[in-house]
DRENDO-1510 file (C-alpha; in Angstrom, 1 decimal, always signed):
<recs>
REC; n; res; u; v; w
REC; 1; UNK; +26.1; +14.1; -3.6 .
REC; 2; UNK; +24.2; +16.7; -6.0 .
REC; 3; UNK; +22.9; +17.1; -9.5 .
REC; 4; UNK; +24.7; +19.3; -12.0 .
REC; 5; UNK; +23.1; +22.1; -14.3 .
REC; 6; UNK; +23.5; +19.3; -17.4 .
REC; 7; UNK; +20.7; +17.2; -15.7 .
REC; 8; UNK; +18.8; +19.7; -14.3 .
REC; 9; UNK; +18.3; +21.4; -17.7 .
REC; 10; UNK; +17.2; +17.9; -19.3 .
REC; 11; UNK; +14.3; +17.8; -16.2 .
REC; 12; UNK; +13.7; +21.6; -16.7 .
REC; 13; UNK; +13.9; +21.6; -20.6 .
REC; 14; UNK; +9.8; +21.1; -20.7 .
REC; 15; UNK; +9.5; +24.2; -19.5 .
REC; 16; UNK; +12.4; +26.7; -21.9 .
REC; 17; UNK; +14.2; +27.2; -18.8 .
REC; 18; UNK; +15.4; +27.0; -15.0 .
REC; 19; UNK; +13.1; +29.7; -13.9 .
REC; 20; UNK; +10.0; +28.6; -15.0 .
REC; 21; UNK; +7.8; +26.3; -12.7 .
REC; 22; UNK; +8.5; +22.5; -13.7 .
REC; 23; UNK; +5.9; +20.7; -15.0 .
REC; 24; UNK; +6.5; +17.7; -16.2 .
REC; 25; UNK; +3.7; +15.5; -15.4 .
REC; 26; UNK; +3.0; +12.4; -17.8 .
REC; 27; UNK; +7.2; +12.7; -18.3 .
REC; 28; UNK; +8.6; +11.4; -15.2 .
REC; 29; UNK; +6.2; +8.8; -14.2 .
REC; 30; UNK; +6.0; +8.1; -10.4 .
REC; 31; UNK; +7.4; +4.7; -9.5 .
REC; 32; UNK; +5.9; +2.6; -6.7 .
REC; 33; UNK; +7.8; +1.4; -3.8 .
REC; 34; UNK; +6.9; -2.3; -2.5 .
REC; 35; UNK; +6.8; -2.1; +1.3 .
REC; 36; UNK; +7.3; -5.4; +1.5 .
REC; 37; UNK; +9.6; -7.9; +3.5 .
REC; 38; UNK; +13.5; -7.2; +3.3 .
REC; 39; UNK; +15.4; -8.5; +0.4 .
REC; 40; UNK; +19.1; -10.1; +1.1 .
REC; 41; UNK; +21.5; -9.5; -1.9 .
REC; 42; UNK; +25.7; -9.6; -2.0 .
REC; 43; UNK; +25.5; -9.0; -5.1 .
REC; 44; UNK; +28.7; -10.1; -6.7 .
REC; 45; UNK; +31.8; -10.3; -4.6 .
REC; 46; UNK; +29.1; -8.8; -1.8 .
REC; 47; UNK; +28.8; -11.9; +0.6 .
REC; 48; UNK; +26.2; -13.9; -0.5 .
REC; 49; UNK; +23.5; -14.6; +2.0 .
REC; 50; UNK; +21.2; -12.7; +4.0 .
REC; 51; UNK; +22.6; -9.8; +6.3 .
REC; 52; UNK; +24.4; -10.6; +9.4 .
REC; 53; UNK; +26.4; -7.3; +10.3 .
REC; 54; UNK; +25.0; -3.9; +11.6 .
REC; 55; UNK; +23.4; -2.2; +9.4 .
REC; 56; UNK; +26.2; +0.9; +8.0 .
REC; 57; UNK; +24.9; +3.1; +5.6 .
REC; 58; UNK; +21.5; +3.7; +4.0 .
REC; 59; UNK; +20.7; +4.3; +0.4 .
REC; 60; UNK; +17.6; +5.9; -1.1 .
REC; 61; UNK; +16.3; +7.2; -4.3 .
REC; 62; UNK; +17.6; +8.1; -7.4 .
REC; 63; UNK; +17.7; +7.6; -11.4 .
REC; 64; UNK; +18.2; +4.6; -13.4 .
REC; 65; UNK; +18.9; +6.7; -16.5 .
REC; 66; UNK; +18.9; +10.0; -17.9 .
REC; 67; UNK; +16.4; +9.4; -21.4 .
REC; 68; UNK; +13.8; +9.3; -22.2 .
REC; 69; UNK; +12.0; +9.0; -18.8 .
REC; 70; UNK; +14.7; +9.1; -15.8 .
REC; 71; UNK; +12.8; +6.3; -14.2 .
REC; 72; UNK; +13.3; +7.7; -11.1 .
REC; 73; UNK; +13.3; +5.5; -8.0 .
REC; 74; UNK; +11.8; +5.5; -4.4 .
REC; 75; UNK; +13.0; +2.2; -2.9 .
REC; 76; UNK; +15.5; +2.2; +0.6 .
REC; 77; UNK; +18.3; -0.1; +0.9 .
REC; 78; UNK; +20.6; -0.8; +3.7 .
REC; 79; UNK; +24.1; -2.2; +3.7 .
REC; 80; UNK; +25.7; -4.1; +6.4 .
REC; 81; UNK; +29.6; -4.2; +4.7 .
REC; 82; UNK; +28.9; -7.4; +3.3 .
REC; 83; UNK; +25.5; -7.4; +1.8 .
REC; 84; UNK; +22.2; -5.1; +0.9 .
REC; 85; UNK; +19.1; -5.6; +2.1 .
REC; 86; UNK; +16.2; -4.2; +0.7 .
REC; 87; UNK; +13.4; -2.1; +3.6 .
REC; 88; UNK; +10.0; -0.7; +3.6 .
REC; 89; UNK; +9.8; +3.1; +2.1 .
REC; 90; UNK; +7.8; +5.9; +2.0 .
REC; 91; UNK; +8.9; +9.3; +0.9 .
REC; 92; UNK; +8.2; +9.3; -2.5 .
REC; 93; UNK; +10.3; +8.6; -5.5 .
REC; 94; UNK; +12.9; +11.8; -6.5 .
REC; 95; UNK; +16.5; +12.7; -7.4 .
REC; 96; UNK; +18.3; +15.5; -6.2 .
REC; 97; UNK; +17.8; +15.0; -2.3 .
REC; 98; UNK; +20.1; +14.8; +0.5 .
REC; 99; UNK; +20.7; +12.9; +4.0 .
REC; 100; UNK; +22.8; +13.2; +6.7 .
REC; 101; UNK; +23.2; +10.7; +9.9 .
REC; 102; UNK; +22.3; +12.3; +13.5 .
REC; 103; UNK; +21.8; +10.6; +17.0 .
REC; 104; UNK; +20.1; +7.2; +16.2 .
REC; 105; UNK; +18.4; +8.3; +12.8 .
REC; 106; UNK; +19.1; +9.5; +9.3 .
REC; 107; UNK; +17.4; +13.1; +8.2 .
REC; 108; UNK; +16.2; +13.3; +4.3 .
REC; 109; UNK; +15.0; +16.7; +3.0 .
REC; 110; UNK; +14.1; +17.6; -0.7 .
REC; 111; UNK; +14.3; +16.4; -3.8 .
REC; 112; UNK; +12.8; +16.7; -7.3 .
REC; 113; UNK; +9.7; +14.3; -8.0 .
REC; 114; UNK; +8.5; +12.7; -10.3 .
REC; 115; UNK; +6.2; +15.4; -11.9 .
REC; 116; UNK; +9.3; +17.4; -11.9 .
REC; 117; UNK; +8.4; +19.3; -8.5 .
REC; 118; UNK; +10.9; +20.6; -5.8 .
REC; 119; UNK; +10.2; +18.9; -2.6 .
REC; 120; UNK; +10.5; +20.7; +1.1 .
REC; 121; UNK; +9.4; +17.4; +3.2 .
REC; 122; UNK; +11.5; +16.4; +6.3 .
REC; 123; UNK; +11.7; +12.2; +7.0 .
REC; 124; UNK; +13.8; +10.7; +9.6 .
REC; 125; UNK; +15.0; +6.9; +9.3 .
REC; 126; UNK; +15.5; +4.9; +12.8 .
REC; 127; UNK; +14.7; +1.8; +10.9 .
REC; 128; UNK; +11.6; +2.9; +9.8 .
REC; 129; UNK; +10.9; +6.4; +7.9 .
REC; 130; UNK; +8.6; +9.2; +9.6 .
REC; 131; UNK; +6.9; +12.1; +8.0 .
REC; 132; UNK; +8.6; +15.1; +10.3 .
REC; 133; UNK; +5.9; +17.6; +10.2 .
REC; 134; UNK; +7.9; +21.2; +11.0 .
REC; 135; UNK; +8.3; +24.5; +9.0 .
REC; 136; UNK; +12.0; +24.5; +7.5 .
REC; 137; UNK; +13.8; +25.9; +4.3 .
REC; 138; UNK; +11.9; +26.2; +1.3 .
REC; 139; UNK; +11.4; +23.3; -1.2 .
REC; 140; UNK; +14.4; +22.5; -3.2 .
REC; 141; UNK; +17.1; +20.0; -4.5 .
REC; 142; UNK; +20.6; +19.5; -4.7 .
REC; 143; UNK; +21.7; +20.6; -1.5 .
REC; 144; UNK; +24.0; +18.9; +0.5 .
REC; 145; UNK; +23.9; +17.9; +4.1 .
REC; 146; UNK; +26.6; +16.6; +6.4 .
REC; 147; UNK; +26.6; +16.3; +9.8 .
REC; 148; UNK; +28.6; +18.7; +12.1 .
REC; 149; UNK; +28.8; +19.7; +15.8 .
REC; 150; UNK; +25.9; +17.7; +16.9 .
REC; 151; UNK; +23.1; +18.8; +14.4 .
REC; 152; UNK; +22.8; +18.6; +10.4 .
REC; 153; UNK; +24.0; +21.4; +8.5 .
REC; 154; UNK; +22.0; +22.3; +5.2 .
REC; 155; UNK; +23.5; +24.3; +3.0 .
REC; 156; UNK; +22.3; +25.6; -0.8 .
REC; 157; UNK; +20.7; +23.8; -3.3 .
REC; 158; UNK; +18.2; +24.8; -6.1 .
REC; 159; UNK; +14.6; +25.9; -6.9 .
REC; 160; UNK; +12.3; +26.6; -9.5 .
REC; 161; UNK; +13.6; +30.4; -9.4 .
REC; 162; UNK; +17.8; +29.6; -9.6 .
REC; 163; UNK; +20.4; +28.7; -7.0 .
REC; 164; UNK; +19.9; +29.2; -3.0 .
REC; 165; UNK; +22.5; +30.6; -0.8 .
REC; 166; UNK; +21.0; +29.7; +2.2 .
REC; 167; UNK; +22.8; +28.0; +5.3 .
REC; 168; UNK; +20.1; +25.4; +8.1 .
REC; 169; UNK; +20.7; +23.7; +10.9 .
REC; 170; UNK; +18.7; +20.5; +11.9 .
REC; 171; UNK; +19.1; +19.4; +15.1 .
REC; 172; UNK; +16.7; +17.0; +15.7 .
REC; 173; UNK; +13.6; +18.6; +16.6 .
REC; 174; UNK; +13.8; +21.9; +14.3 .
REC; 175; UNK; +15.3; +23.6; +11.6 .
REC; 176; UNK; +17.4; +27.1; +12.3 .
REC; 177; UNK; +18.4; +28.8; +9.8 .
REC; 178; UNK; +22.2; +30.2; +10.4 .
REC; 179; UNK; +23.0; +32.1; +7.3 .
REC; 180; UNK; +21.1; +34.0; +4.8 .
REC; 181; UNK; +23.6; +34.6; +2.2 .
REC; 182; UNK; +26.6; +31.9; +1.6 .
REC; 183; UNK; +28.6; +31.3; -1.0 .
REC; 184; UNK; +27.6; +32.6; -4.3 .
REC; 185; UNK; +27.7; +29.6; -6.2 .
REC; 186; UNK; +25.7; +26.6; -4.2 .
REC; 187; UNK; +26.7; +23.6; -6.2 .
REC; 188; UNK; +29.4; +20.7; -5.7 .
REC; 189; UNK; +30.2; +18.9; -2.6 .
REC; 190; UNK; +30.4; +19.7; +1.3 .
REC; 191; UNK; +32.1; +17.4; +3.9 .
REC; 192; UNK; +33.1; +17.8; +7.9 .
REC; 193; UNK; +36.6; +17.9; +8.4 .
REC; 194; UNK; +38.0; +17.8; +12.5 .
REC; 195; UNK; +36.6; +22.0; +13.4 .
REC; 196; UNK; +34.8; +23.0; +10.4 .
REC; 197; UNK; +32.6; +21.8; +7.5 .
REC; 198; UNK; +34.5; +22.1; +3.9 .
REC; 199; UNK; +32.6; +22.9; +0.5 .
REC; 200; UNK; +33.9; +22.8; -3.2 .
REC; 201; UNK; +31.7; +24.2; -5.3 .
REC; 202; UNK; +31.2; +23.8; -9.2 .
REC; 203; UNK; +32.0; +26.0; -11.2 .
REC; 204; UNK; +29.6; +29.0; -12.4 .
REC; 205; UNK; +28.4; +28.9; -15.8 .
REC; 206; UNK; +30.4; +32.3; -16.8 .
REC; 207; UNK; +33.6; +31.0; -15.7 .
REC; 208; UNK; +34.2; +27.4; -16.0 .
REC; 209; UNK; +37.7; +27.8; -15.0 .
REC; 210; UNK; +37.3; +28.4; -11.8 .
REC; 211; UNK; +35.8; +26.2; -8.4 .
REC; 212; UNK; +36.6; +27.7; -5.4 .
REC; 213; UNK; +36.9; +26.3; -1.8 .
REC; 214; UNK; +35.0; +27.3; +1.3 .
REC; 215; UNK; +35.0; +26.6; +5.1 .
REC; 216; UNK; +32.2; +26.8; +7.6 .
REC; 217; UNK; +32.5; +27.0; +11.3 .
REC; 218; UNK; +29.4; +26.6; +12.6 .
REC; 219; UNK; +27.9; +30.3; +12.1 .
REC; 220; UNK; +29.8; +32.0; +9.3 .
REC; 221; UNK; +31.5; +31.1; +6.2 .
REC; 222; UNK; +35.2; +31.9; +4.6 .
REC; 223; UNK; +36.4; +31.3; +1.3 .
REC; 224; UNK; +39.5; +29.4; +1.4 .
REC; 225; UNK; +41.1; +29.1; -2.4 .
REC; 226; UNK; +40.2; +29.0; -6.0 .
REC; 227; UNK; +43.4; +26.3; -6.6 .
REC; 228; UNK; +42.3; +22.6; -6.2 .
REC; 229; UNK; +40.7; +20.3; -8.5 .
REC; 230; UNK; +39.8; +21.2; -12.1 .
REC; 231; UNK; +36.4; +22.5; -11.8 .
REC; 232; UNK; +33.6; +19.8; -12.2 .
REC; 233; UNK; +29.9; +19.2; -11.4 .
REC; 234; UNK; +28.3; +16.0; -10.0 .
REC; 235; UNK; +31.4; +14.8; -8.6 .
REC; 236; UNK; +31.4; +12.7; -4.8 .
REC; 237; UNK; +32.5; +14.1; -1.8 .
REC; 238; UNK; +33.2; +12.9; +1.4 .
REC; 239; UNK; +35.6; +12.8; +4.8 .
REC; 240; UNK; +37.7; +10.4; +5.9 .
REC; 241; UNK; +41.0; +10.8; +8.5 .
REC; 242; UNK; +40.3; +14.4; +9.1 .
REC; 243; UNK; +40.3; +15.3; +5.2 .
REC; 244; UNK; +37.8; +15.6; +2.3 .
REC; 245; UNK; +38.1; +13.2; -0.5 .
REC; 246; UNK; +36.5; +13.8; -3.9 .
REC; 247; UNK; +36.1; +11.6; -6.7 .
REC; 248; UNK; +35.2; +11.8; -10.7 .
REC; 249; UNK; +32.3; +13.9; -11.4 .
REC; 250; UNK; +31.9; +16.0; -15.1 .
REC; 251; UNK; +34.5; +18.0; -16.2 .
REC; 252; UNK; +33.7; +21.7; -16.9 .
REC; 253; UNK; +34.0; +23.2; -20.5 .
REC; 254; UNK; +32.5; +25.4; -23.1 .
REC; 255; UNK; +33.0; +22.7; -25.4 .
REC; 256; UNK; +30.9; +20.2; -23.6 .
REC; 257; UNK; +31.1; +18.1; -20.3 .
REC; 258; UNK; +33.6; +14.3; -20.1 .
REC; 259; UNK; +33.6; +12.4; -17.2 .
REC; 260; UNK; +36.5; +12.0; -14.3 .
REC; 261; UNK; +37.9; +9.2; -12.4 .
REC; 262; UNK; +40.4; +11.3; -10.6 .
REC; 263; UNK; +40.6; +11.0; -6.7 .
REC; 264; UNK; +41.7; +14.2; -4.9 .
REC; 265; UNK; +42.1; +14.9; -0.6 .
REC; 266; UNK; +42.0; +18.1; +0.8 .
REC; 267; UNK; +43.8; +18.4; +4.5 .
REC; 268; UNK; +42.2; +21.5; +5.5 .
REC; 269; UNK; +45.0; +23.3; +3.7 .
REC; 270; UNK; +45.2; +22.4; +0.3 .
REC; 271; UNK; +44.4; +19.8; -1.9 .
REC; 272; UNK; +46.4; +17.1; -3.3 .
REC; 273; UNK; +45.4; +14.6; -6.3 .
REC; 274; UNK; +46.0; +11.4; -5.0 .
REC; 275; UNK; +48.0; +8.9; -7.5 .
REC; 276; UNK; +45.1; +5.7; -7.6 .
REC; 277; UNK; +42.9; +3.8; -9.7 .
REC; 278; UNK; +39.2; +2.5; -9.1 .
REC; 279; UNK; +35.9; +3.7; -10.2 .
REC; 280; UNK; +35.8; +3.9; -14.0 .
REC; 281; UNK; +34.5; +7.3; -14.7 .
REC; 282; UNK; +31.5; +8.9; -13.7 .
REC; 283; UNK; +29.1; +11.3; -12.2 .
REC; 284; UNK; +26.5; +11.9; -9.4 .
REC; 285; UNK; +27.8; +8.3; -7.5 .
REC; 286; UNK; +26.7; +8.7; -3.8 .
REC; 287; UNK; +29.6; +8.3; -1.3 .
REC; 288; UNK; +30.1; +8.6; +2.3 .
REC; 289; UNK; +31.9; +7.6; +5.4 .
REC; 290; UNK; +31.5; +4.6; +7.1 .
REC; 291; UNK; +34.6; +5.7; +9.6 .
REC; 292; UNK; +37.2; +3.9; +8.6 .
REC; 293; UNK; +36.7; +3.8; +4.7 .
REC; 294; UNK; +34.6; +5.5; +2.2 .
REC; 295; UNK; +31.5; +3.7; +0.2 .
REC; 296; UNK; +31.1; +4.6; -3.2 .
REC; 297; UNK; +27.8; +3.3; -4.9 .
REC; 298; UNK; +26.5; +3.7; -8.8 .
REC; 299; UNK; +26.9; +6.9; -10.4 .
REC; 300; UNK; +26.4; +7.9; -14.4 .
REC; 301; UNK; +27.9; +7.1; -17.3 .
REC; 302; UNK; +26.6; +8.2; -20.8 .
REC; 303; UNK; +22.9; +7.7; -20.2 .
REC; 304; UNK; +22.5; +5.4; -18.1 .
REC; 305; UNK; +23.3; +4.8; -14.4 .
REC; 306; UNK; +26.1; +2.0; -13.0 .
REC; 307; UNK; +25.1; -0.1; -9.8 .
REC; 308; UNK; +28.9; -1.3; -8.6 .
REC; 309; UNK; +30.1; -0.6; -5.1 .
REC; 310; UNK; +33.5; +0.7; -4.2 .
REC; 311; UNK; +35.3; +0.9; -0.8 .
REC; 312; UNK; +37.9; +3.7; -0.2 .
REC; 313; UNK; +40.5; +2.8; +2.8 .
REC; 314; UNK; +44.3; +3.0; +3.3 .
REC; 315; UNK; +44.7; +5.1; +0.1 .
REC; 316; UNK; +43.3; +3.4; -2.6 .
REC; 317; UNK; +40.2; +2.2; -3.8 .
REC; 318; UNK; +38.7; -1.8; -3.6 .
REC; 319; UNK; +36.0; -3.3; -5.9 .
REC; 320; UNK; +33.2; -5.0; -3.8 .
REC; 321; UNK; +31.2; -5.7; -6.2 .
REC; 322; UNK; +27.6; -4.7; -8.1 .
REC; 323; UNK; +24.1; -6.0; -7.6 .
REC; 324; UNK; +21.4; -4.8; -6.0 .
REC; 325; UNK; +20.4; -2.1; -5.0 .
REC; 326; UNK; +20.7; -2.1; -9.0 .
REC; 327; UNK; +21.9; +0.6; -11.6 .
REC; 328; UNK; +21.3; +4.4; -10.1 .
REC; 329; UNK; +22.5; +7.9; -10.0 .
REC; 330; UNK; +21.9; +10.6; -7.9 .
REC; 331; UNK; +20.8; +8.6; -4.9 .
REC; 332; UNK; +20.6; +9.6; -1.7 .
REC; 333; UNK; +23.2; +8.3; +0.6 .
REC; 334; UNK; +24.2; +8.8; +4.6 .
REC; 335; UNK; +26.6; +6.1; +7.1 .
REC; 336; UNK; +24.3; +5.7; +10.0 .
REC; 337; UNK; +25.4; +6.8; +13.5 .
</recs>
C-alpha cells in the first residue's frame, strides 16, 4: 500500500511545497486510541458473532477522509476470515506506513502523524505492540515492505526533502541497509514473487506515460519493463500463486487523476489484465495475502474513504462484506505468519 503525490500535496500544501518541513499542527488533530477490551464485529455478510478462527491478517491506521481534517486513525484491528475484532494500540495515529509479517510478529515502520510529521519508529505486533528501540532508516512514509528470504525488505518511500531510493533489511533484531541507490522513482507497489521481490512503480511527475517494472534479488535491483499496466498511483499490490496482483489505484494524467477498478497479474514475465469484476473503483485500499486468496479492505473514493472487504481467490473477486473496522484509506495492512 502507499500514498500518491495527490494526497501528499493536500498534507504538505500548509507549507507551499514537498520540500519544506511539514507543520501542520492544529490541522490534523491527533486521534485517541481506546486500549480497551476487544470488539467482535462481522460486519455485514462477515459472520456475525465474536471471533472463533485464527487470527489472519492485521489492520492498522489510516484516514477516514481526505478534507478538511483527514481524521487520521490509530486503532488495530484483527481479522480471523469471518469477523474483526478490535485490539489494544499504541503507535500513534498516521497514514502513509507500512507492515510486513516475519517469524511470529508483524513489523510497522513510519508514517506521517498527525501534526504532519514523518515518523522513523519501529513496533513489532505478537499480539500486543512493542516500541523496538534500534537505529534504522530515516523517518519517512510511503514505503513498502514485504517480506522475503526470511527478513523484511524496506524499500523507498518519502521525506520532508523528496523521494528516497533507499533499499533495508529487517530481520528481526536489526535493520541493514542493502542498497543505497534503487530505482529512481520510489512509489507504487512491491510484492515477493517465488526467487525475487517485484515493484511497479508510479509514474514520475514528467512522464506520466510511463511506470516501469523492477525485480529485486536480495542484494541488487534490475529493471524489468516499462510495458504493463497504465501508469497509476495508490493502487494495491500483492502476491498470490507465485505472481503479483494489482488492483485500481488513480490513473495518471496531465489532465487530472480518475480512479481504476482494473485487476492486473504479473508472472514474473509480463503482465496480463485479468478479465473480472469486484471492487468499485478506488485508491490507497490495503491488500495482502492470506495464502490462498488476497484481502482487500477500504480504500478512497472522492473524499471520503470506503470500509468494504473483498477476497481475491480462484481468479475473481468475492464481496464479504463492510463494517467495522469502519471507512479508511491508506491503512496499514500485513497477513500474519
Amino acid at each position: 500500500m502507499s500514498v500518491s503525490r495527490t494526497t501528499f500535496a493536500l498534507l504538505l500544501a500548509a507549507v507551499g511545497g514537498c520540500g519544506a518541513r511539514t507543520e501542520l499542527a492544529g490541522v490534523l488533530p491527533p486521534i485517541a486510541s481506546d486500549g480497551g477490551a476487544p470488539i467482535s464485529s462481522g460486519g455485514e455478510g462477515g459472520g456475525g458473532g465474536g471471533s472463533n478462527g485464527a487470527v489472519r491478517v492485521l489492520l492498522f491506521g489510516g484516514a477516514k477522509h481526505r478534507l478538511p481534517d483527514f481524521g487520521l486513525l490509530g486503532d488495530t484491528w484483527t481479522w480471523d476470515d469471518s469477523s474483526w475484532s478490535q485490539a489494544s494500540s499504541e503507535p500513534q495515529a498516521r497514514i502513509a506506513s507500512a507492515m510486513a509479517p516475519l517469524a511470529d510478529r508483524v513489523v510497522l515502520f513510519g508514517g506521517l502523524d498527525a501534526h504532519g510529521h514523518y515518523l522513523g519508529d519501529t513496533w513489532e505486533w505478537d499480539g500486543a505492540w512493542h516500541l523496538r528501540d534500534v537505529p534504522g532508516p530515516s523517518p519517512r512514509g510511503k514505503h513498502v515492505m514485504v517480506a522475503f528470504g526470511g527478513a523484511v525488505i524496506l524499500q523507498g518511500g518519502r521525506d520532508a526533502h523528496g523521494d528516497l531510493v533507499d533499499t533495508w533489511r529487517w530481520d528481526g533484531s536489526q535493520w541493514t541497509r542493502l542498497v543505497e541507490n534503487g530505482p529512481d522513482v520510489t512509489e507504487g507497489g512491491m510484492a515477493a514473487l517465488a526467487d525475487s521481490l517485484v515493484l511497479l512503480t508510479a509514474p514520475p511527475p514528467n512522464d506520466l506515460e510511463h511506470a516501469s517494472t523492477w525485480r529485486f534479488d536480495g542484494s541488487s535491483w534490475s529493471f524489468v519493463t516499462l510495458d504493463g499496466p497504465p501508469p497509476r498511483d495508490e493502487f494495491a499490490m500483492a502476491s498470490l500463486d507465485g505472481a503479483a496482483i494489482v488492483f485500481g489505484g488513480f490513473a495518471a494524467s496531465f489532465s487530472g487523476a480518475s480512479l481504476l477498478a482494473d485487476t492486473w497479474r504479473f508472472d514474473g514475465h509480463a503482465w496480463t489484465e485479468l478479465a473480472v469484476s469486484g471492487p468499485t473503483a478506488r485508491a490507497a485500499a490495503a491488500m495482502v495475502s492470506t495464502g490462498d486468496a488476497l484481502l482487500l479492505y477500504g480504500g478512497l473514493a472522492g473524499d471520503e474513504g470506503l470500509g468494504d472487504v473483498w477476497r481475491f481467490a480462484g481468479g475473481g473477486w468475492t464481496s464479504v462484506g463492510s463494517g467495522a473496522p469502519g471507512a479508511r484509506y491508506d491503512a496499514a495492512m500485513a497477513a500474519l505468519p
